[in-house]
Each structure stands twice: as structure tokens, then as C-alpha cells.
ROMI-951278 format. One record per residue (C-alpha): residue number from 1; residue in one letter; chain; x, y, z. Coordinates in Angstrom, 3 decimals. Example, Ala and Ser with C-alpha at 12.3 -4.5 7.8 and 13.67 -1.06 7.14 Angstrom:
// residues 2
1 a A 12.300 -4.500 7.800 .
2 s A 13.670 -1.060 7.140 .
//
This chain:
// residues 503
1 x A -88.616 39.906 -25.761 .
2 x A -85.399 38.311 -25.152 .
3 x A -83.218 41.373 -24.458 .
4 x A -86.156 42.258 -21.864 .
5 x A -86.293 38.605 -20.360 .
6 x A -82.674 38.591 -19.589 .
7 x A -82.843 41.382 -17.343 .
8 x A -84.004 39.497 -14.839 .
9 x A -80.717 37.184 -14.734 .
10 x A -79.628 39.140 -11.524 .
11 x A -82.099 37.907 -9.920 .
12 x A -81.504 35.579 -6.469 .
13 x A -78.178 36.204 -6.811 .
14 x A -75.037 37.534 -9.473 .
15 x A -73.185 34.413 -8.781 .
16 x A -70.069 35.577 -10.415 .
17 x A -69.910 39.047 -8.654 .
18 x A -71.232 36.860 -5.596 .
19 x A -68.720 37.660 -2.433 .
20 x A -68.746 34.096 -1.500 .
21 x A -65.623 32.037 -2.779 .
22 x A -65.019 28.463 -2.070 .
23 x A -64.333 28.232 1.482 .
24 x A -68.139 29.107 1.812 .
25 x A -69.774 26.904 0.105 .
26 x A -67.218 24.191 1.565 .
27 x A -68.470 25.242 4.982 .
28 x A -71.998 25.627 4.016 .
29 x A -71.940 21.803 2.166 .
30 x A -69.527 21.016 4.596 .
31 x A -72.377 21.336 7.967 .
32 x A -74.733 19.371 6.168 .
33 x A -72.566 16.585 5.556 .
34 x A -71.746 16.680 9.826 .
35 x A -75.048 17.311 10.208 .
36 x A -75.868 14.046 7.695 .
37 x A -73.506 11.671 9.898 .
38 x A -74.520 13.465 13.240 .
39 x A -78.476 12.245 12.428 .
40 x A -77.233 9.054 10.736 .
41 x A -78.248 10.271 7.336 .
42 x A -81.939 11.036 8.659 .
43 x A -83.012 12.420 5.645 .
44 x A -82.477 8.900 3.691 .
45 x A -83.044 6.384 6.448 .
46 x A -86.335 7.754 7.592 .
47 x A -87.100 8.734 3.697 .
48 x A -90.772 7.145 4.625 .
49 x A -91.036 8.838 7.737 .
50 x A -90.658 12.373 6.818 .
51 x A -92.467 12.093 3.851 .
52 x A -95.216 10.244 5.500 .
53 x A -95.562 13.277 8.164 .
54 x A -95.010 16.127 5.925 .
55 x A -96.135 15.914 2.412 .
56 x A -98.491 12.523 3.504 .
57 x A -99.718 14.409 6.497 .
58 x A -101.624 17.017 4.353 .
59 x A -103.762 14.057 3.549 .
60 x A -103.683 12.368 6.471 .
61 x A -103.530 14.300 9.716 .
62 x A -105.530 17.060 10.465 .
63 x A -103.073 18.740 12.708 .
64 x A -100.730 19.764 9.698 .
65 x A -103.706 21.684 8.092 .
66 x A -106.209 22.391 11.259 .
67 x A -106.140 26.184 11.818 .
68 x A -106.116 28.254 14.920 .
69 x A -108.447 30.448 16.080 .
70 x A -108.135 34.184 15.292 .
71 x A -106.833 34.959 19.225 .
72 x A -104.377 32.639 18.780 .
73 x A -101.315 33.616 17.167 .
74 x A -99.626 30.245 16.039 .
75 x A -99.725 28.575 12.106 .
76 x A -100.388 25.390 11.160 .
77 x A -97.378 23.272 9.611 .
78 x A -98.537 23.350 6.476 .
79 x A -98.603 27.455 6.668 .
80 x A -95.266 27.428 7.991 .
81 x A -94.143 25.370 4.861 .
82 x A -96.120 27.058 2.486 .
83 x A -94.743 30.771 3.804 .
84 x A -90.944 29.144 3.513 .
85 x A -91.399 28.220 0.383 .
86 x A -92.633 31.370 -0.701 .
87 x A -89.560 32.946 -0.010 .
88 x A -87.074 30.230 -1.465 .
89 x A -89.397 29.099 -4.688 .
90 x A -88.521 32.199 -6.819 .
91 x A -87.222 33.160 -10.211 .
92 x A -83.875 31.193 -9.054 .
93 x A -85.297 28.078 -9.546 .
94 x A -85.666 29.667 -13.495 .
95 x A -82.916 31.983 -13.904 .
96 x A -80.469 30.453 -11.214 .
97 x A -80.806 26.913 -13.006 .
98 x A -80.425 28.121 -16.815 .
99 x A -77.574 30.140 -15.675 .
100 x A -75.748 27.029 -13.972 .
101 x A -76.574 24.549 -17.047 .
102 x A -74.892 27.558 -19.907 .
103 x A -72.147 28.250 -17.633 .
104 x A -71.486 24.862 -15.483 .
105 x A -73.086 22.415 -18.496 .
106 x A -75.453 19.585 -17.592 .
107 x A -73.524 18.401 -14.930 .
108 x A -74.001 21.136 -12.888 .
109 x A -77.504 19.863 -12.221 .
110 x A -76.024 16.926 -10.569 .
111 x A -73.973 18.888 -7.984 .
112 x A -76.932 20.583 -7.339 .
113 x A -78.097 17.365 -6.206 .
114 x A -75.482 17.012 -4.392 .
115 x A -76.016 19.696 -2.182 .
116 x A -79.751 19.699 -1.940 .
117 x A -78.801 16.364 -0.284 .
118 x A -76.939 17.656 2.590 .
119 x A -78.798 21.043 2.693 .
120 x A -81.929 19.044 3.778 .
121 x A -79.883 18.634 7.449 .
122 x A -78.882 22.112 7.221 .
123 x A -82.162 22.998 7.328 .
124 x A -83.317 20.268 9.172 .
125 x A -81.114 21.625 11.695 .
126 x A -81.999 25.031 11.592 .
127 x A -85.585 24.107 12.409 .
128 x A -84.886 21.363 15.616 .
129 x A -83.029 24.678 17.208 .
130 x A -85.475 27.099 16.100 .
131 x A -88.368 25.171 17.908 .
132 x A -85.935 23.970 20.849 .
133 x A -85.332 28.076 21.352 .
134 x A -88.375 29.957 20.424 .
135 x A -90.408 31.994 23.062 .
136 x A -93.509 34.092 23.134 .
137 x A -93.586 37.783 22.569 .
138 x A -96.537 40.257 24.019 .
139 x A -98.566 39.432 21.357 .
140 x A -98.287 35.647 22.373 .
141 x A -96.648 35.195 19.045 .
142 x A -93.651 32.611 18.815 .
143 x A -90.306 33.654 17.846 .
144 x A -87.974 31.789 16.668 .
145 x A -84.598 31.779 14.699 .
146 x A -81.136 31.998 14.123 .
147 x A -81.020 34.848 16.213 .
148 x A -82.057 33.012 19.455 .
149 x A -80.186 30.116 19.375 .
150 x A -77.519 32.027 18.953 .
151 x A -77.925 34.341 21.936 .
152 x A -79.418 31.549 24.319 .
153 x A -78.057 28.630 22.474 .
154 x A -74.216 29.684 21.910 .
155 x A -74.416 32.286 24.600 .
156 x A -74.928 29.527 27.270 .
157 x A -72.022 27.902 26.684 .
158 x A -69.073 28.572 29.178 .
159 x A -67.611 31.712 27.855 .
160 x A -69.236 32.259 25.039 .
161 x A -72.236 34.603 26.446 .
162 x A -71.083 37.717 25.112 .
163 x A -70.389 36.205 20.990 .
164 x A -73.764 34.841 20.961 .
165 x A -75.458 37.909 21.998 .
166 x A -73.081 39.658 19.091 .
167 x A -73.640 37.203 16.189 .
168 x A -77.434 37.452 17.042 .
169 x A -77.090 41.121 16.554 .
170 x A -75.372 40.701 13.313 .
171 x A -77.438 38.348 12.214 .
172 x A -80.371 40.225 12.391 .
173 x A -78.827 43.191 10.746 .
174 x A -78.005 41.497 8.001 .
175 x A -81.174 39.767 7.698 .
176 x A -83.175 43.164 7.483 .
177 x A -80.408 44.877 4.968 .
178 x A -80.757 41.423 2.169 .
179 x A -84.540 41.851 2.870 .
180 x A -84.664 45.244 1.286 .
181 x A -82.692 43.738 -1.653 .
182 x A -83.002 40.035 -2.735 .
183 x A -86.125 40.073 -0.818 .
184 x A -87.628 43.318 -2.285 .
185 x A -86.400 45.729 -4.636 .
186 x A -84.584 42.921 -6.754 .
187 x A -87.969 40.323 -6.885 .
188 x A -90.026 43.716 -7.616 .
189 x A -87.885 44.952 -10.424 .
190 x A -87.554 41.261 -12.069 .
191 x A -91.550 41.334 -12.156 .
192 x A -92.048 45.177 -13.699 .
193 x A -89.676 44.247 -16.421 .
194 x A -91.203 41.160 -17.467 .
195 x A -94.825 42.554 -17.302 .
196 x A -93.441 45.752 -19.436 .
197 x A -91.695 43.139 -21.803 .
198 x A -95.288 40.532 -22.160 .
199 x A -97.640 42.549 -21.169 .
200 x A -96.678 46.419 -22.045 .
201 x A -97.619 47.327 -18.611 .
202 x A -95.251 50.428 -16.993 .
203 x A -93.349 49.654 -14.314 .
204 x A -94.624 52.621 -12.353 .
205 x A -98.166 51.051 -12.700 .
206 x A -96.462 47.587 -11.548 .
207 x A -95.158 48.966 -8.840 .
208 x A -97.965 50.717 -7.123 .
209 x A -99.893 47.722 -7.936 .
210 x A -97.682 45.933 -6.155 .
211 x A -97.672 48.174 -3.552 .
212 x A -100.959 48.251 -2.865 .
213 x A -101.514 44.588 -2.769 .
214 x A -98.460 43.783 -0.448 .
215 x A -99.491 46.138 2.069 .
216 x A -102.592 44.464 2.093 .
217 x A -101.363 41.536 3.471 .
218 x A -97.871 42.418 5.081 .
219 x A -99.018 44.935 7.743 .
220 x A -101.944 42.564 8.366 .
221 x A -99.062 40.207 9.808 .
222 x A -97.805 36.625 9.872 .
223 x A -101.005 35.010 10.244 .
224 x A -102.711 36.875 6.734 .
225 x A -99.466 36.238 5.397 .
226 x A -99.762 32.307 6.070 .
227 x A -103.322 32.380 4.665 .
228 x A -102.298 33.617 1.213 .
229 x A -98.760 31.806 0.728 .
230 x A -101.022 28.717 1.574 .
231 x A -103.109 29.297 -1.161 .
232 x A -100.349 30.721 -3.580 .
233 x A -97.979 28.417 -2.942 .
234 x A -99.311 25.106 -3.998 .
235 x A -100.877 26.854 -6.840 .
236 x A -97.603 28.022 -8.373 .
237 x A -95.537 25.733 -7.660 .
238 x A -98.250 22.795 -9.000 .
239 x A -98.620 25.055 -12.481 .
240 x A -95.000 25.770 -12.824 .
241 x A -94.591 21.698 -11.937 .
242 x A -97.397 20.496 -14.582 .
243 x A -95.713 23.436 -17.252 .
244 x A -92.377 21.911 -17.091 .
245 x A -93.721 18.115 -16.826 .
246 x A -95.238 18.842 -20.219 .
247 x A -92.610 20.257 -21.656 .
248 x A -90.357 17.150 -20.264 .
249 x A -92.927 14.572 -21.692 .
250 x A -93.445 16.051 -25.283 .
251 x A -89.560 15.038 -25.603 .
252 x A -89.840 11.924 -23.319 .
253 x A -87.537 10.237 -26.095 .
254 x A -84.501 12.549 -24.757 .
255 x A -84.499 11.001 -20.998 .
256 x A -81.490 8.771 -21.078 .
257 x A -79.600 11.629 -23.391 .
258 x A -80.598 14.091 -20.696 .
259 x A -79.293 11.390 -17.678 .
260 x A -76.280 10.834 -19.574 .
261 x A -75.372 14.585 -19.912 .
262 x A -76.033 15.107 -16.817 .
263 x A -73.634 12.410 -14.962 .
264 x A -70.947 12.360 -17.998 .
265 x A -70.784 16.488 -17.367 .
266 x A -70.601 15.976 -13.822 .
267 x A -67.430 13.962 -13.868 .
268 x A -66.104 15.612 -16.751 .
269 x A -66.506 11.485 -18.909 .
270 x A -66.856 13.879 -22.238 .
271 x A -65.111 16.255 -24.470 .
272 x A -65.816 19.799 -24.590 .
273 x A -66.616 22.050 -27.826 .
274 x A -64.065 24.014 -28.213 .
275 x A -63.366 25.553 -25.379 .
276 x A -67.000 25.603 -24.191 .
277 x A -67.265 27.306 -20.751 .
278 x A -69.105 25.079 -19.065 .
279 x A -67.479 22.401 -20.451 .
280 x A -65.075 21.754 -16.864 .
281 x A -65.542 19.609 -13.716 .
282 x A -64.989 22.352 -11.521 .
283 x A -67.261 24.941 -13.171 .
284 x A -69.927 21.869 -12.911 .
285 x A -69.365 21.454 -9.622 .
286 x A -69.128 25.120 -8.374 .
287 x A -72.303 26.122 -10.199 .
288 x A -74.071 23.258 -9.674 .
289 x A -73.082 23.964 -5.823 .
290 x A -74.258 28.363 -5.984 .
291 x A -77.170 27.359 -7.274 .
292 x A -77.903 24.837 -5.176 .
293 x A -77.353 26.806 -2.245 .
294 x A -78.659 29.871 -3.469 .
295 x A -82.125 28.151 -4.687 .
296 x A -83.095 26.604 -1.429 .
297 x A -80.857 28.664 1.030 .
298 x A -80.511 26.395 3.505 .
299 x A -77.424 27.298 5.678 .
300 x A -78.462 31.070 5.748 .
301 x A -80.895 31.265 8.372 .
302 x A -84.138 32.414 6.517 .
303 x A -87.027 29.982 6.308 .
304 x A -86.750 28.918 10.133 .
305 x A -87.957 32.220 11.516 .
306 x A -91.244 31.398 9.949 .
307 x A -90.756 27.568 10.840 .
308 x A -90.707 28.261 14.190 .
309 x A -94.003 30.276 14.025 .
310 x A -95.553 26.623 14.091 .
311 x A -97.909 25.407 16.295 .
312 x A -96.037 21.936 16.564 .
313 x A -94.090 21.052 19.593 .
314 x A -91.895 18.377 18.492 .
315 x A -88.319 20.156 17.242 .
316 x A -87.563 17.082 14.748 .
317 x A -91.132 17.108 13.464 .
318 x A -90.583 20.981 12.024 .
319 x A -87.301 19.654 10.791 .
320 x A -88.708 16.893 8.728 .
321 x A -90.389 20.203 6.892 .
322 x A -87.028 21.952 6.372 .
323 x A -85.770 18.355 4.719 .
324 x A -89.172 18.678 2.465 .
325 x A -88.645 22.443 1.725 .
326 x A -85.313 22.067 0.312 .
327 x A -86.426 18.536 -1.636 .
328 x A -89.499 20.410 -2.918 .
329 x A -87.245 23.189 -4.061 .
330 x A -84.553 21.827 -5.583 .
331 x A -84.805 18.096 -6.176 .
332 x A -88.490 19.230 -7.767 .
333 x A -88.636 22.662 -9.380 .
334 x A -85.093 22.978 -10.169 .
335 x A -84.720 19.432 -11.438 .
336 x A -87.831 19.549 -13.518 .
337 x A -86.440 23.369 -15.297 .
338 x A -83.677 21.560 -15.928 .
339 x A -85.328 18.577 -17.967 .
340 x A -87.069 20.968 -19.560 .
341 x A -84.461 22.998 -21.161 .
342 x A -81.993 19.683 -21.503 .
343 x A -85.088 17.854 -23.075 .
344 x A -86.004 20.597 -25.042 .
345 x A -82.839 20.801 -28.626 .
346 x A -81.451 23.934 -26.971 .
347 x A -78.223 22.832 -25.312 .
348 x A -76.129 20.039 -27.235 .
349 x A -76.318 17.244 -24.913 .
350 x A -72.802 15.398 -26.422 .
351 x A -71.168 18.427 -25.791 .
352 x A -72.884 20.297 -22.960 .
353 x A -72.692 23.277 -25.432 .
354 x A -76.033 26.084 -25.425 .
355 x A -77.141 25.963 -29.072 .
356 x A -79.333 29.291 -27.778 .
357 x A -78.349 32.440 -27.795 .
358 x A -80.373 33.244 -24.830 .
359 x A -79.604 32.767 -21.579 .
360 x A -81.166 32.732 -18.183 .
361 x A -85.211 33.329 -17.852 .
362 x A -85.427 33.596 -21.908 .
363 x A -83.599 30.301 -22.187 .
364 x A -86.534 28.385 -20.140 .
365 x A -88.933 30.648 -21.817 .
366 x A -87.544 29.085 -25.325 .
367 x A -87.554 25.519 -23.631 .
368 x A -91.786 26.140 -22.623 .
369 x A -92.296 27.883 -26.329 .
370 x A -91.158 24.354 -27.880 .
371 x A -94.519 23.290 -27.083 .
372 x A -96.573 25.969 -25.855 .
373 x A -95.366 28.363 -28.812 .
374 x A -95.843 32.066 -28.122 .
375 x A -97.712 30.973 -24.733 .
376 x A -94.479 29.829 -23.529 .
377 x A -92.848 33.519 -23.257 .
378 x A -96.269 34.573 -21.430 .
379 x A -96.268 31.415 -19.006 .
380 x A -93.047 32.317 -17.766 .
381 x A -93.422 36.106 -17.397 .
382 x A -96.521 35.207 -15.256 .
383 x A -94.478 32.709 -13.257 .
384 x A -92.315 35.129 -12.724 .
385 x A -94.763 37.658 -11.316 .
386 x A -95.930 34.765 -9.072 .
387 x A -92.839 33.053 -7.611 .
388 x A -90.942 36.932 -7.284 .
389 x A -93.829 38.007 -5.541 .
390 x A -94.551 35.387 -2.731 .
391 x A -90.781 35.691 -1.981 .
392 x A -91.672 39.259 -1.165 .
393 x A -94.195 38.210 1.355 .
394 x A -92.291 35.401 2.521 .
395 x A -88.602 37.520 3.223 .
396 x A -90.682 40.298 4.946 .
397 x A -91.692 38.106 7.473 .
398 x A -87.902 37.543 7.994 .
399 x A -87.404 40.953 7.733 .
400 x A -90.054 41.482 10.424 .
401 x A -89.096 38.762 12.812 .
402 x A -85.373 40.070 12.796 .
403 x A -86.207 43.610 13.496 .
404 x A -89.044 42.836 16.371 .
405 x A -85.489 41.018 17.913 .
406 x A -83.715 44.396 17.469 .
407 x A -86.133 46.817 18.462 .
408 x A -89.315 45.175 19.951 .
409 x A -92.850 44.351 18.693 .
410 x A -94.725 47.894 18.570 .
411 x A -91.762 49.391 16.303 .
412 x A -91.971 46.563 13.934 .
413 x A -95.460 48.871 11.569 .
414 x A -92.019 51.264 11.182 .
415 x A -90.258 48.161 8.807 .
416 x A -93.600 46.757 7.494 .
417 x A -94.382 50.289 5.830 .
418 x A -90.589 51.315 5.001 .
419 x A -91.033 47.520 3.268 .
420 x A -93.967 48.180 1.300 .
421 x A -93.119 51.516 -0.039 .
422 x A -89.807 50.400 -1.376 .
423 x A -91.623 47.789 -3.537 .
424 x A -92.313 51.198 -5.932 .
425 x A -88.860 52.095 -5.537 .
426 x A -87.717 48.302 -6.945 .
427 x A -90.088 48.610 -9.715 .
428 x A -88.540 51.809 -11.305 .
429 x A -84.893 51.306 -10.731 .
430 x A -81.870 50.177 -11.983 .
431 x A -80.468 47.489 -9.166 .
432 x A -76.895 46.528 -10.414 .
433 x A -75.403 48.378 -7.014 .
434 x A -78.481 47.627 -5.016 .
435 x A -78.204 43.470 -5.779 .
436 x A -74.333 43.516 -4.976 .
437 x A -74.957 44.751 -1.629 .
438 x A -77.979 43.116 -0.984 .
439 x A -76.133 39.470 -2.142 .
440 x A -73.485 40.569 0.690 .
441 x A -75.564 40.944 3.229 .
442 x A -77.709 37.781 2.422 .
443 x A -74.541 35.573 2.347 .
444 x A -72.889 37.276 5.307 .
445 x A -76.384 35.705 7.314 .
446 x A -74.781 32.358 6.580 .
447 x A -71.617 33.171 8.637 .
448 x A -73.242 33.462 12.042 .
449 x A -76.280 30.845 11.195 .
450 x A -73.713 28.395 10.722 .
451 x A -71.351 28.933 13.792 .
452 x A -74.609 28.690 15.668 .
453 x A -75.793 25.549 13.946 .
454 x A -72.235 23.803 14.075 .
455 x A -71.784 24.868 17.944 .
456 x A -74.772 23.285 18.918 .
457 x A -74.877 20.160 16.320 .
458 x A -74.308 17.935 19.436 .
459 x A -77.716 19.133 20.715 .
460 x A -79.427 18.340 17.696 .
461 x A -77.768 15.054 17.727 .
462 x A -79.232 14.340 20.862 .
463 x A -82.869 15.693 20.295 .
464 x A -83.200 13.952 16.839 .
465 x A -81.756 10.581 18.418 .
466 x A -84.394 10.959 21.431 .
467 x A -87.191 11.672 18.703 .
468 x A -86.327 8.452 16.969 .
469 x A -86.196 6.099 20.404 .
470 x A -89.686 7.817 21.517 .
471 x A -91.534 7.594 17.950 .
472 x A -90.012 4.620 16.139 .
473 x A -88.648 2.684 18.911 .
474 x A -91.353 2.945 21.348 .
475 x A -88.976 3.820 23.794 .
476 x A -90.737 5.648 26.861 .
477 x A -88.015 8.475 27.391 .
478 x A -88.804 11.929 28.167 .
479 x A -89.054 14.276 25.436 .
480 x A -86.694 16.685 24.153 .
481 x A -89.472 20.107 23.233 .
482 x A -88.253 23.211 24.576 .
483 x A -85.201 24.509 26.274 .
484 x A -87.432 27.019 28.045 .
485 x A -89.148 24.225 29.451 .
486 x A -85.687 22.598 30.546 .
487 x A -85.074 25.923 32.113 .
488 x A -88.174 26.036 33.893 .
489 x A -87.793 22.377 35.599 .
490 x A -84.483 23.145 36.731 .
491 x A -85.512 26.068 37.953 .
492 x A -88.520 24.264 39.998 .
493 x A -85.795 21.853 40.945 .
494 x A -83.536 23.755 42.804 .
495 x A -86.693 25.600 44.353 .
496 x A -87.613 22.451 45.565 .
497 x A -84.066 21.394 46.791 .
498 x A -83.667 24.454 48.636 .
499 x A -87.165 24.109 50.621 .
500 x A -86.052 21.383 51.273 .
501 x A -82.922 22.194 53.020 .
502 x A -84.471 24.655 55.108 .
503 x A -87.323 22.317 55.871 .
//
């Protein structure tokens, strides 16, 4: 079971074969700390705002959850949320945490923290340009993403017309090439070997399974998509959340111990066990930062393409779901594996030391089988099966949206069924090679994202500062929505002007 289990470590990410160094996640921490001052830490001094028009506006406002009809092509904001998370709540937020606590120790948690902080206005960001720059398609569909904020976002900048057009085009590149991988083959093969290891079930069967039920709902596009992450979703991610809260509560009496590891390991205010590897500052801090990033991905890109599917028109009012994404992510799933296994006697909470000799998915499995016995190997394997494969519906929209850029709506069926047919192809091979490339071209989407995002933090500035005099202050202001819009009154403007002149 174990051997099996820890075959899935690889997956969302080999962090030490991982092409990014340090100067990437300093640049990727680095925009969400200007992005923190820019919005005068948004995400903290409007706490009640956001939370009260995202998470409270499920409950609340029937705009979040009110569908569309089936001629319209738009999702709701919950959908949009929902299909984001599907993609970023995956086996990381199992393996990617275990791995940072045996080789970072307790206090990589904390930096983890750290940068879930500031990656909430990264990808609060993101989602203000994605719904400032998103247009229609022939389908009536929006489109939004890294891709067109660079190209109309950069490119309008004096000069700069040609790189934006480029780093769109690389952008979306790379965006198809990691969908194949971390967003495919990788999630597929994490879930065959887990159901061959619990269940005895062949991979081959997995896969066509798999197949078969993806294809379903992929071809059938974003809005069938939507409709099953939104049911999925909160499912998972409220069974996982009750699993691990369990877990957490049958050794309630290990809280402060837990706390304590966690800040003392964070600062480096204890001695390590001879030579323990995790036992440093800096290996706390650069796990706790890769996983971190890795887990809820803001900087790269990713979730706004579905973000901007919304049918909201307020930029700032999609962001306030990127700030929840990443806080559901990691400040809640992560957090709460991480109690689990801290809570649970396997790691040596003086010395930050793994008393287990398992690692990664096993080691959380152990942690659940504290309590749930036996159960707790099969609760994992089926969470799993759940979280890897929602991330496969949730990337190929990425994948989709970033190829309909390249090569137009009625060529996108080509990707959708390439997509699908791969998923058998995950399921019955070995990946070392194919996650290694796939990891590369899933980082390298962070390079041009964040140019973008940084070269046009002025404008989100400006938008979110606007938001905040219209809806808090009561200011009557004109609204910051759409730069198409912007476009189209200047246009009507200088129409005017000029009839003007001649009359």
C-alpha cells in the first residue's frame, strides 16, 4: 500500500527537479506584495467585504448562484469559482503539503502562509484584468485571460505592441503543453495507481473509464463543465474538510504543540535532530514558499481564463473570488492536511523530525488511519480520484481557452478530443520525463503572466481604488468595467468631435 501510495508524490509538481530557482518565487511573492501595497492590503482591510460577497453571497445574493439560460453562454460566479478550484484543489494540497512538512519541517506551513497571503492579490489581480480585457467570441462566449491583457493590455502601451502580441503567444503555448501534463496525463496516472493499489482495479480499465466520463463533459464545453465542478467541488472539498477536521479534533490536545512547531520551525527558535533535513530556516521557507505557490498557482495565469467566463461586470468583484480561491485552497485544505498529520504522533513536533517512514500521499493516509483505521488508506485513494480528476476538467478548460486564442473557436473539438484520449495514455504510463517537461512549461506560464500583471499594476490600482469610492464610499464616479467599453466611448467621442467640426 505504501510503496503504491507514494507514487503519486510527483504529482503537481517534482519540486526539487522543479526548473524554478529562487529568483522565481522572489518575483512571483514579490508581485503580490506590490500588488498588496498597490490595493492597500485589500485582501485584509476589506476582509468583511470580500467574504461577505463571495463565500456570504452564496447565501445571500442570488446573482452569485442564478443561472443563465441555455442560449446564453456566460457562468454564474459561483461556477466560475467552483471550475477554478477544480483545477487548483488537487492531490497537491495532500502530497505537495506532506512533502513540504518531511522536507521543510513544520515551519514550512507557515511560509506557506506567507505566500497564500500575497498570492490572494496575485490572483486578485489576474482576475480585475481578465474582466477589464475579455471580449466575446462567435459563440457569444467571453474570453478572457492572461493572453489578452497581454496583447491589448501591454501591447497598448507606447512601444510595446509587438511584445505583448509575443508573450500572449507564448503564453498560450505553454498553457496548452502543461495542460497535457500536470493537467492530464500526471492527475490521470496519480488516480490509476491509487485505484490499482485500494481498489485492485487495472489502470487500463481506469483509464478508459476515465475516458469515457471526461469526454462526456469536456466536449460538451464550459458551461457542462461549470455544472459538474459546481456540484463536485463543494462536495470534495467539504468531505476532504470534515475528514481532516476529525482527524484534527480526535488529537485536539496537540493544538498549541502543533502552533508551536509550526512558528519555532519557521524561524528556526529550535534545535534540529541530527542533521534532520528539514530541520533549516531556509528549507522552511523555500518549501513552505513551492508549495504555496504550486498549491494555489496564483501568479501563473490559470484560474482567470475561467474567471473571466463570469457573468459579473464589476473587475474587482471577480477579484474578490481569486482572493477566496487561493484562501480556500491554501489557508483551508492545505492548513487543515497539515494539522492533521502534525496532530496526528507522526512527525516529532520538538524536533520537526518524520517519525514515519512514509512520505507524501501515504504519510496523510497514516495521519486519517489514526482514527479512521484501514478506512483511512481508502478515504484518501478516493480523494485522490476526486480532487485529480476535477483538475482534469478544470485545466482543459485552460487548455481550451488558450488554443481557441491560437487557432480560433471551430478548431478547438481538435484539442478537446486529442485531451480526452490522452487521459488513457496517462493511466498506463510511466511520467518521470513527461512531469519534468510538463512542470517547465507550467512554470514558464508564470514568466509572461507576471510581466503582464506587473506592467499594468497601475491600472489595477486605479480600478480597485474606483471600486472602493463607488461601493464603500458612496462616491458617484463612473465605473471602471471594460476597456472595450473605454474603447468604444472614445471612439463615439472623436466621431462626435469630428461631426462636429465639419458641422
Amino acid at each position: 500500500m505504501n510503496g503504491a501510495m507514494q507514487a503519486v508524490e510527483s504529482v503537481n509538481g517534482k519540486v526539487n527537479g522543479f526548473v524554478w530557482g529562487v529568483p522565481m518565487l522572489v518575483l512571483l511573492v514579490g508581485t503580490g506584495i506590490l500588488m498588496t501595497c498597490l490595493t492597500k492590503v485589500f485582501q485584509l482591510s476589506h476582509i468583511g467585504h470580500w467574504l461577505k460577497n463571495t463565500i456570504g453571497g452564496i447565501f445571500s445574493d442570488k446573482k452569485v448562484t442564478e443561472h443563465t439560460g441555455k442560449e446564453d453562454k456566460q457562468i454564474t460566479q459561483f461556477q466560475s469559482l467552483c471550475t477554478a478550484l477544480a483545477a487548483t484543489i488537487g492531490t497537491g494540497n495532500i502530497a505537495g503539503v506532506s512533502a513540504a512538512i518531511v522536507s521543510g519541517g513544520p515551519g514550512a506551513i507557515f511560509w506557506m502562509w506567507i505566500v497564500a497571503f500575497f498570492g490572494m492579490m496575485t490572483n486578485f489581480s489576474e482576475n480585475v484584468l481578465g474582466i477589464y480585457y475579455r471580449r466575446r467570441n462567435e459563440r457569444n462566449e467571453w474570453c478572457g485571460g492572461a493572453m489578452y491583457y497581454l496583447k491589448d493590455g501591454l501591447g497598448s502601451k507606447k512601444g510595446c505592441k509587438q511584445i505583448g502580441s509575443v508573450l500572449a503567444v507564448l503564453f498560450s503555448v505553454f498553457c496548452i503543453l502543461a495542460s497535457f501534463g500536470i493537467g492530464n496525463m500526471s492527475q490521470i496516472n496519480s488516480i490509476a495507481t491509487n485505484m490499482n493499489t485500494a481498489f485492485s482495479v487495472p489502470t487500463l480499465v481506469t483509464g478508459i473509464v476515465l475516458m469515457v466520463l471526461a469526454g462526456l463533459v469536456i466536449v460538451g464545453g464550459l458551461k457542462r463543465i461549470a455544472s459538474v465542478t459546481e456540484t463536485l467541488v463543494p462536495f470534495m472539498a467539504i468531505a476532504y474538510v470534515i475528514g481532516a477536521l476529525v482527524v484534527f479534533i480526535a488529537h485536539i490536545d496537540q493544538t498549541g504543540a502543533v502552533f508551536s512547531a509550526i512558528f519555532k520551525g519557521a524561524f528556526g527558535l529550535k534545535a534540529a535532530a541530527g542533521g534532520l533535513v528539514g530541520s533549516g530556516v531556509k528549507l522552511a521557507v523555500q518549501w513552505g514558499m513551492k508549495r504555496g505557490v504550486f498549491s494555489n498557482e496564483a501568479g501563473l495565469g490559470s484560474s482567470v481564463m475561467v474567471h473571466s467566463s463570469s457573468n459579473v461586470r464589476e473587475p474587482v468583484v471577480q477579484g474578490m473570488w481569486g482572493i477566496f480561491e487561493v484562501f480556500a485552497d491554501t489557508i483551508i485544505v492545505c492548513t487543515l492536511t497539515a494539522f492533521a498529520v502534525l496532530s496526528s504522533g507522526l512527525v516529532d513536533l520538538d524536533t520537526g523530525a518524520v517519525i514515519s517512514s512514509n512520505e507524501s500521499t501515504a504519510l496523510v493516509a497514516e495521519a486519517f488511519s489514526t482514527v479512521f483505521g484501514q478506512l483511512g488508506y481508502s478515504f484518501i485513494a478516493i480523494a485522490i480520484l476526486l480532487f485529480a480528476f476535477s483538475t482534469v476538467l478544470g485545466w482543459s478548460q485552460y487548455g481550451t481557452r488558450a488554443f481557441e486564442y491560437l487557432f480560433g473557436r471551430k478548431l478547438v473539438v481538435i484539442y478537446q478530443i486529442i485531451f480526452v484520449c490522452f487521459i488513457v495514455v496517462g493511466a498506463t504510463m510511466e511520467l518521470s520525463l513527461a512531469w519534468d517537461l510538463s512542470d517547465t512549461f507550467n512554470g514558464l506560464m508564470a514568466i509572461p503572466n507576471l510581466i503582464g500583471v506587473l506592467s499594468l499594476s497601475g491600472l489595477v490600482m486605479k480600478i480597485t481604488d474606483n471600486y472602493v469610492r463607488r461601493k464603500l464610499r458612496g462616491e458617484n464616479i463612473k465605473p471602471m468595467l471594460s476597456a472595450l467599453e473605454n474603447i468604444q466611448e472614445q471612439h463615439e467621442k472623436e466621431v462626435t468631435q469630428k461631426e462636429a467640426v465639419k458641422g
